[in-house]
PAKOLDO-232075 format. One line per 5 residues: number of its first residue (from 1); their letters; for each residue x, y, z of N, C-alpha, C, O. Coordinates in nm, 4 decimals. Each point is the difference from the previous one (the first is absolute). Last residue first. Layout:
// PAKOLDO-232075
NUM = A = X,Y,Z,X,Y,Z,X,Y,Z,X,Y,Z  ...
***
This chain:
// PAKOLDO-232075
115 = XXXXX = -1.4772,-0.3443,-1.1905,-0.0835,-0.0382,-0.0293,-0.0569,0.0187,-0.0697,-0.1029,-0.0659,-0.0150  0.6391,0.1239,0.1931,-0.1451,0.0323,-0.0253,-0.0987,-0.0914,-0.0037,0.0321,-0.1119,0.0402  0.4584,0.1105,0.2371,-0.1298,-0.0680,-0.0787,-0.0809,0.1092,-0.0630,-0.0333,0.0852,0.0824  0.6186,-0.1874,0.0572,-0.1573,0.0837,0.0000,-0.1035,-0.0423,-0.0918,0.0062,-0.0389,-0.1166  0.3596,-0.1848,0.2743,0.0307,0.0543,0.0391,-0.1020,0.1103,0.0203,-0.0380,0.0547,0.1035
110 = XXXXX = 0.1652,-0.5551,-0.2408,-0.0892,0.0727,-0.0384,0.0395,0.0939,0.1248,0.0356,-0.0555,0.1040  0.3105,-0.2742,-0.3230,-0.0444,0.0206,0.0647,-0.1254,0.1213,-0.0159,0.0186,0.0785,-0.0930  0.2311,-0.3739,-0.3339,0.0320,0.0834,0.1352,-0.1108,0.0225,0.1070,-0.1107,-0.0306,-0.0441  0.0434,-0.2480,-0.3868,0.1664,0.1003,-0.0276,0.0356,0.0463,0.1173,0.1215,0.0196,0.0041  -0.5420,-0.2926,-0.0840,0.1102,-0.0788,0.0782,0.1373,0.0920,-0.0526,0.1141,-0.0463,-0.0006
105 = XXXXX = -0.6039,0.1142,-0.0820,0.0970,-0.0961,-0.0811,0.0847,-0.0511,0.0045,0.0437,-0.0873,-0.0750  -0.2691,0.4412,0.3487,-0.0543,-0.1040,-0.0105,0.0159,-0.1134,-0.0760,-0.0572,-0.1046,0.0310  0.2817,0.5136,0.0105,0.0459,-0.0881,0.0859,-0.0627,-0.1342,0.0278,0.0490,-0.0997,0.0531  -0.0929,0.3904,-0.4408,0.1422,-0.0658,-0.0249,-0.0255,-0.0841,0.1431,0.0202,-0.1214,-0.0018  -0.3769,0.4452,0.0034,0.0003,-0.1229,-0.1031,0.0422,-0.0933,-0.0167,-0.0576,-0.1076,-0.0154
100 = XXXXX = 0.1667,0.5241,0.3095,-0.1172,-0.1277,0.0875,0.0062,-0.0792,-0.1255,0.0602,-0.1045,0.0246  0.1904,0.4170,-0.1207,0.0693,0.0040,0.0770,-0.1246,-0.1847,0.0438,0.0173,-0.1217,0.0059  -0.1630,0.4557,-0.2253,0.0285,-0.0561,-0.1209,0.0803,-0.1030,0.0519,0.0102,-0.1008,-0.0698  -0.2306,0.4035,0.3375,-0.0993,-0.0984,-0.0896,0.0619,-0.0842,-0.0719,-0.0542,-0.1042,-0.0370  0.3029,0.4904,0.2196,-0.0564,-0.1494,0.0861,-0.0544,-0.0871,-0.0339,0.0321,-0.1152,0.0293
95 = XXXXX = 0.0012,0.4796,-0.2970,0.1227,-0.0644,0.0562,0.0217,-0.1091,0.0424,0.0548,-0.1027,-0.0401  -0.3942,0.4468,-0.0937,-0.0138,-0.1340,-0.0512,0.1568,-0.1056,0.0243,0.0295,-0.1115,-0.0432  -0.2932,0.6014,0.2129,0.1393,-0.0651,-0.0270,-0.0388,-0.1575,-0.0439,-0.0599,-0.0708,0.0810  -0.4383,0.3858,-0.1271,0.1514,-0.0464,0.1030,0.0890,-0.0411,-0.0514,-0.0189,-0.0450,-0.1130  -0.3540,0.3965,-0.0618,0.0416,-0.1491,-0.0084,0.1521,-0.0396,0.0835,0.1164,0.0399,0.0012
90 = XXXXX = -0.5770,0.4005,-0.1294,0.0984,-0.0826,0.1194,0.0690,-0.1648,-0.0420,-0.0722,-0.0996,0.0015  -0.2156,0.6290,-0.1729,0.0797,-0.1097,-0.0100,0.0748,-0.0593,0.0571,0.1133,0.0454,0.0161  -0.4326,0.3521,0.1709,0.0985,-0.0333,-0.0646,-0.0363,-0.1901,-0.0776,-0.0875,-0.0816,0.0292  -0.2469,0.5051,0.1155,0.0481,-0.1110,0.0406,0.1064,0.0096,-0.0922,0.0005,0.0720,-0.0999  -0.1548,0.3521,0.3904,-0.0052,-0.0890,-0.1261,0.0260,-0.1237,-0.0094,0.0568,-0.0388,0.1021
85 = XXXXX = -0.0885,0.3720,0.2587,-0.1303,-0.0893,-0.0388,0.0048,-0.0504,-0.1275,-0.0959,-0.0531,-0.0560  0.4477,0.4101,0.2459,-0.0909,-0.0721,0.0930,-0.1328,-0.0550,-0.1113,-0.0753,0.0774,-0.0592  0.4586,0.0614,-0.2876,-0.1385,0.0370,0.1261,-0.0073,-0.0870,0.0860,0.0037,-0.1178,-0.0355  0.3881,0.1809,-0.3372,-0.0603,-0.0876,0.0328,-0.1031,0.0682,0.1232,0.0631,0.0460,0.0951  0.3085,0.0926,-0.3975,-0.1114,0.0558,-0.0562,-0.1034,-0.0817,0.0787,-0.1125,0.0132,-0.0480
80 = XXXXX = 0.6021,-0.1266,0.0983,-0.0230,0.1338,0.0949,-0.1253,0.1160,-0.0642,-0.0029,0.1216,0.0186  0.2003,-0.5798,-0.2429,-0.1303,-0.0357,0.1364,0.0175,0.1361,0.1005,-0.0478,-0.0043,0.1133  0.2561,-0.0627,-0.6043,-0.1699,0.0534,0.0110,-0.0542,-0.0487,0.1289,-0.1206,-0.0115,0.0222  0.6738,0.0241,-0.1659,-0.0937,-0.0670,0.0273,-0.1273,0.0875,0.0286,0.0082,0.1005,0.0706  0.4569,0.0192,-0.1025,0.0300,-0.0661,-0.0645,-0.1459,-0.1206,0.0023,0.0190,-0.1174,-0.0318
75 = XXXXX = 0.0425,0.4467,0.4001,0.0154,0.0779,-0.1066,-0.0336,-0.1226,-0.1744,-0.0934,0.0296,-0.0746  0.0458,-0.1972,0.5402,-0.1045,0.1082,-0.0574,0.0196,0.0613,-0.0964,-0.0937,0.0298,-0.0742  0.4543,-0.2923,0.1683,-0.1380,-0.1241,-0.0352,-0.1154,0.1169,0.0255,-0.0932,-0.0231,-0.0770  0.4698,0.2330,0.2846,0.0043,-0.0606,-0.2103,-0.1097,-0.0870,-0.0270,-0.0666,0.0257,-0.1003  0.0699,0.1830,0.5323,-0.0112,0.0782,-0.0558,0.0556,-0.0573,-0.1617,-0.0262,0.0489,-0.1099
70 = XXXXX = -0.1749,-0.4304,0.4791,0.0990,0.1479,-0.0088,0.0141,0.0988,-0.1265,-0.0436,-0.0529,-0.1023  -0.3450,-0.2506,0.3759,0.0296,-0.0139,-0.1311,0.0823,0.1333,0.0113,-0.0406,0.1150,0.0169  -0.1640,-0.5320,0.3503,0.1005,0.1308,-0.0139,0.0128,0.0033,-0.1809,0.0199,-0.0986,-0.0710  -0.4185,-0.1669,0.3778,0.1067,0.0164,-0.1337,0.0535,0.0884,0.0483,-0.0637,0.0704,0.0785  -0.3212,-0.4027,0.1888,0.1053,0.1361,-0.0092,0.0979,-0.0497,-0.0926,0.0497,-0.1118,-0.0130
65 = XXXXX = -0.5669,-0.1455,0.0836,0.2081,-0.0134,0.0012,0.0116,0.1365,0.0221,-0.1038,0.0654,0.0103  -0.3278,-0.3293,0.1288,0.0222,0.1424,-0.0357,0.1439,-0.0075,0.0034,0.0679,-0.0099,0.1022  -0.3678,-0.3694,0.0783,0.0164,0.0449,-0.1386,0.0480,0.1140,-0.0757,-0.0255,0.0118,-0.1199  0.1168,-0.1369,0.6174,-0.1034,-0.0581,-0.0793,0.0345,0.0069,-0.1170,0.1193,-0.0106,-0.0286  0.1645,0.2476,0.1235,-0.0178,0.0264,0.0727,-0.1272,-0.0849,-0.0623,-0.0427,0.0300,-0.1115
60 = XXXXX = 0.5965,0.0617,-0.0126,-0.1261,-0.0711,-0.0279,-0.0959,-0.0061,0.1484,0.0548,-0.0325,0.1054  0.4191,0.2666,-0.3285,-0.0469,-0.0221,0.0938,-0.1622,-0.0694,-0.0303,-0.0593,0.0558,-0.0924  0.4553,0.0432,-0.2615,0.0565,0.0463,0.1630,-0.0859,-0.0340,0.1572,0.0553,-0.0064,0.1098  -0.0374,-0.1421,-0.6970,-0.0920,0.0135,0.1177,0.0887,0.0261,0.1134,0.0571,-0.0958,0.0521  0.0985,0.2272,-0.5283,0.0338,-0.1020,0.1040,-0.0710,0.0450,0.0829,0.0093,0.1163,0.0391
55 = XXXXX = -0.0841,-0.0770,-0.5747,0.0288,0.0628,0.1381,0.0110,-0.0972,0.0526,-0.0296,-0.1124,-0.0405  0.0318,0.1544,-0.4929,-0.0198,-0.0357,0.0641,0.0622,0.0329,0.1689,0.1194,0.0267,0.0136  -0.4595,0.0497,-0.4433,0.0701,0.0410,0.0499,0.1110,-0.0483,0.1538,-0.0425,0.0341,0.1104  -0.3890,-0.0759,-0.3934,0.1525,-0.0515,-0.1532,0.1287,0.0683,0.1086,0.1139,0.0151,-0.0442  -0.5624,0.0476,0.2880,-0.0448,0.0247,-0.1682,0.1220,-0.0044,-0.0666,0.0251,0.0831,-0.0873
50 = XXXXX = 0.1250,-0.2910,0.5042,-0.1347,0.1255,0.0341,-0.0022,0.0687,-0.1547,0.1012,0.0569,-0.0409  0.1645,-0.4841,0.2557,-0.0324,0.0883,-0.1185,-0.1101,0.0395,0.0181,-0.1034,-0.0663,0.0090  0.4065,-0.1406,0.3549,-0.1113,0.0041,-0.0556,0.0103,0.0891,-0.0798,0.0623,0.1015,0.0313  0.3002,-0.3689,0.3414,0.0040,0.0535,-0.1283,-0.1812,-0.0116,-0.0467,-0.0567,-0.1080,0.0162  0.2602,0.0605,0.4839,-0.0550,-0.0739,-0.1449,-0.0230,0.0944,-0.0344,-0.0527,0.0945,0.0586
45 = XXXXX = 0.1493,0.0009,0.3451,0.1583,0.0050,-0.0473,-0.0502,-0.0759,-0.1049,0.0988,-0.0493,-0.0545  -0.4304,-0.0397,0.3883,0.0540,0.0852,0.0498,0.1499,-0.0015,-0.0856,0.0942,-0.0604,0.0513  -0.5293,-0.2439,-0.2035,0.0913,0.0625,0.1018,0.0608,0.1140,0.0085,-0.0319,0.0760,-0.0914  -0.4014,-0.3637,-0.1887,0.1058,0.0609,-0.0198,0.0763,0.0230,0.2084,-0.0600,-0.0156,0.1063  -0.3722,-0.2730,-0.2708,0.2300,-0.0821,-0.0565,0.0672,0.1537,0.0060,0.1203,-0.0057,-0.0251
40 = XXXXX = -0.6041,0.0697,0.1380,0.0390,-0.1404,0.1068,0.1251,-0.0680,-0.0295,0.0642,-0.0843,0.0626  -0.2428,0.4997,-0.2752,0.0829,0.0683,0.0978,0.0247,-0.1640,0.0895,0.0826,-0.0143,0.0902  -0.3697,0.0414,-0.4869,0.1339,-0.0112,-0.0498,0.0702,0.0180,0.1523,0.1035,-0.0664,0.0053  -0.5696,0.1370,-0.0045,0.0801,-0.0939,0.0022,0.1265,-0.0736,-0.0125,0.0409,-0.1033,0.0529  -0.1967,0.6506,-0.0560,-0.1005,-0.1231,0.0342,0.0989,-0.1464,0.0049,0.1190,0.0108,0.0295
35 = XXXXX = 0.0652,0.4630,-0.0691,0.0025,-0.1261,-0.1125,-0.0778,-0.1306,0.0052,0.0155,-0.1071,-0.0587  0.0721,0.7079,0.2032,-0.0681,-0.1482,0.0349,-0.0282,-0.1358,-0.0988,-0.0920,-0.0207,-0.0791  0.5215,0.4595,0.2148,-0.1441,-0.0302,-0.1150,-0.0543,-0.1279,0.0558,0.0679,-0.0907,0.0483  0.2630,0.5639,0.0675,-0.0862,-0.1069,0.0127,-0.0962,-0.0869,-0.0566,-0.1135,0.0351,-0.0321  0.6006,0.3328,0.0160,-0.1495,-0.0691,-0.0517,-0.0626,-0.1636,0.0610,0.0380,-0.1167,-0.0087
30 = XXXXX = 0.3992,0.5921,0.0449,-0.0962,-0.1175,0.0376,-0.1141,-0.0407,-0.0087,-0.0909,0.0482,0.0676  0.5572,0.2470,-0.3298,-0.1925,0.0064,0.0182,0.0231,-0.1278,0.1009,0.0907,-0.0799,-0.0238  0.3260,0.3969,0.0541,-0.0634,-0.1385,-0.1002,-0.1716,0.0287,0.0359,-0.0688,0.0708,0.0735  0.4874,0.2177,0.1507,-0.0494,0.0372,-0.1887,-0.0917,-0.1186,-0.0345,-0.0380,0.0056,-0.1170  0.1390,0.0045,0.5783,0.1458,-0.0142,-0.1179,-0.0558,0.0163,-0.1007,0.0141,-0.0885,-0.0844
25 = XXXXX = -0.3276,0.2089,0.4041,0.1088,0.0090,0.0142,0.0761,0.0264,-0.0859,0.0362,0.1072,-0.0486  -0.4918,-0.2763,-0.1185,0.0718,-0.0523,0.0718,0.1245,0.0898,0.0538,0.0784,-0.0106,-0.0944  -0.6115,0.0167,-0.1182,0.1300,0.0101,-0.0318,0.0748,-0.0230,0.1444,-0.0541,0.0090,0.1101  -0.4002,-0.2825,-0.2815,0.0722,0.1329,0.0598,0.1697,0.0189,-0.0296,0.0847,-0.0820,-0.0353  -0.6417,-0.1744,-0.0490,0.1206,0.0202,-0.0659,0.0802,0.0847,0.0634,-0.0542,0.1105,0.0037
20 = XXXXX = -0.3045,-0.5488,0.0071,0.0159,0.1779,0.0845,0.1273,-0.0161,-0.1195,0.0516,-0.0890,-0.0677  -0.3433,-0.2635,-0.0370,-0.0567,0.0391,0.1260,0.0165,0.1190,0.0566,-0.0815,0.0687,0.0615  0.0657,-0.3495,-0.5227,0.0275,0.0817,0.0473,-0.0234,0.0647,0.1357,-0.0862,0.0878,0.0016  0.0033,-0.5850,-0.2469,-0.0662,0.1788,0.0146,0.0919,0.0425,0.0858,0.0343,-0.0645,0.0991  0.0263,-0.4242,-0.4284,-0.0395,0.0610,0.1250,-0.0412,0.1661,-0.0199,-0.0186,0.0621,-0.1046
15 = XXXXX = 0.0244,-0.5470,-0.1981,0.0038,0.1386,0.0097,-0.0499,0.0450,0.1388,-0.1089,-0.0204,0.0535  0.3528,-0.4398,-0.2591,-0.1341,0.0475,0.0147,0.0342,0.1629,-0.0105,0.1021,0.0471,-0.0502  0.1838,-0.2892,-0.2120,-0.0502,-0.1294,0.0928,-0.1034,0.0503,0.0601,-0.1009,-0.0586,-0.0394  0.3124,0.2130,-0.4773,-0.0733,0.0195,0.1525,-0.0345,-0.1143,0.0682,-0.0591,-0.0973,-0.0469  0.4894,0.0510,-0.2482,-0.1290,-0.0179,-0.0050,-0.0804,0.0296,0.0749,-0.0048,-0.0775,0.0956
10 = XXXXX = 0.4964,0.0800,-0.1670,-0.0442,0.1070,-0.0760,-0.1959,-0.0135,0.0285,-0.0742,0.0936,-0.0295  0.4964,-0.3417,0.2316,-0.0939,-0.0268,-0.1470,-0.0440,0.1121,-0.0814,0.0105,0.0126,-0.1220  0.3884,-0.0611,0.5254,-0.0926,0.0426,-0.0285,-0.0716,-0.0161,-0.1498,0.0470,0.0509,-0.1017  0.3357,-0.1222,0.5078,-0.0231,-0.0196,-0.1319,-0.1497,0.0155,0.0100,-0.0656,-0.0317,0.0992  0.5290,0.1244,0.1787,-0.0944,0.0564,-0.0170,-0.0676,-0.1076,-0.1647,0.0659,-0.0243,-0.1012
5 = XXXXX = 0.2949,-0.0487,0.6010,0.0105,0.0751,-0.1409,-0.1428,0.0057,-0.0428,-0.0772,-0.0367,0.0885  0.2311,-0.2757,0.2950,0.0302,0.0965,0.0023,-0.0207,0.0185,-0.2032,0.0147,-0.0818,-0.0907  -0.1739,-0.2988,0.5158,0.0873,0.0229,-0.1189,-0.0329,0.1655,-0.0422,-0.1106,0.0464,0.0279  0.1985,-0.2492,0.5011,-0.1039,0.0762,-0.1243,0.0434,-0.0559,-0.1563,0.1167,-0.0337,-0.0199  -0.0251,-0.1706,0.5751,0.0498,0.0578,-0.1227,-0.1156,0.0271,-0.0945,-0.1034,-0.0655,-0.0127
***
């Protein structure tokens, strides 16, 4: 079991780069970005804020996630101004994190770890 839903500080955790950008079929952008370290707690279906924004990693490769960004979160958002080679803003779901605290205090079971 996961814990599920989204929270977020607001605080840069690191900054990754931009790796590719392409359009997609179904109308969406696919973006690749390299998040150096951060990529050793994220998974496959975790929530990441890419500059205040937030996407679901669809696929992780070493260090290189994949984003899908559909046609409202481009419209209603400044990341369809983004280049191969820019860096973004990156801070992870703090969910879990928050999820690991309580369990270490004895509220519940640990389910997902960061570091």
């Amino acid at each position: 079991k996961r814990l599920t839903g989204n929270i977020f500080r607001g605080l840069v955790e690191a900054a990754g780069r931009v790796v590719s950008i392409k359009a997609a079929e179904n109308k969406y952008q696919i973006i690749k970005i390299d998040i150096g370290n951060l990529a050793e707690n994220i998974r496959i279906d975790d929530h990441i804020s890419v500059n205040g924004i937030c996407l679901t990693v669809k696929d992780i490769q070493e260090s290189v996630i994949t984003v899908h960004v559909w046609p409202v979160t481009a419209i209603k958002t400044n990341i369809i101004t983004l280049k191969t080679g820019d860096f973004v803003n990156l801070e992870r779901n703090r969910a879990g994190q928050i999820y690991q605290i309580a369990s270490l205090k004895g509220m519940g079971k640990t389910y997902h770890h960061y570091s």
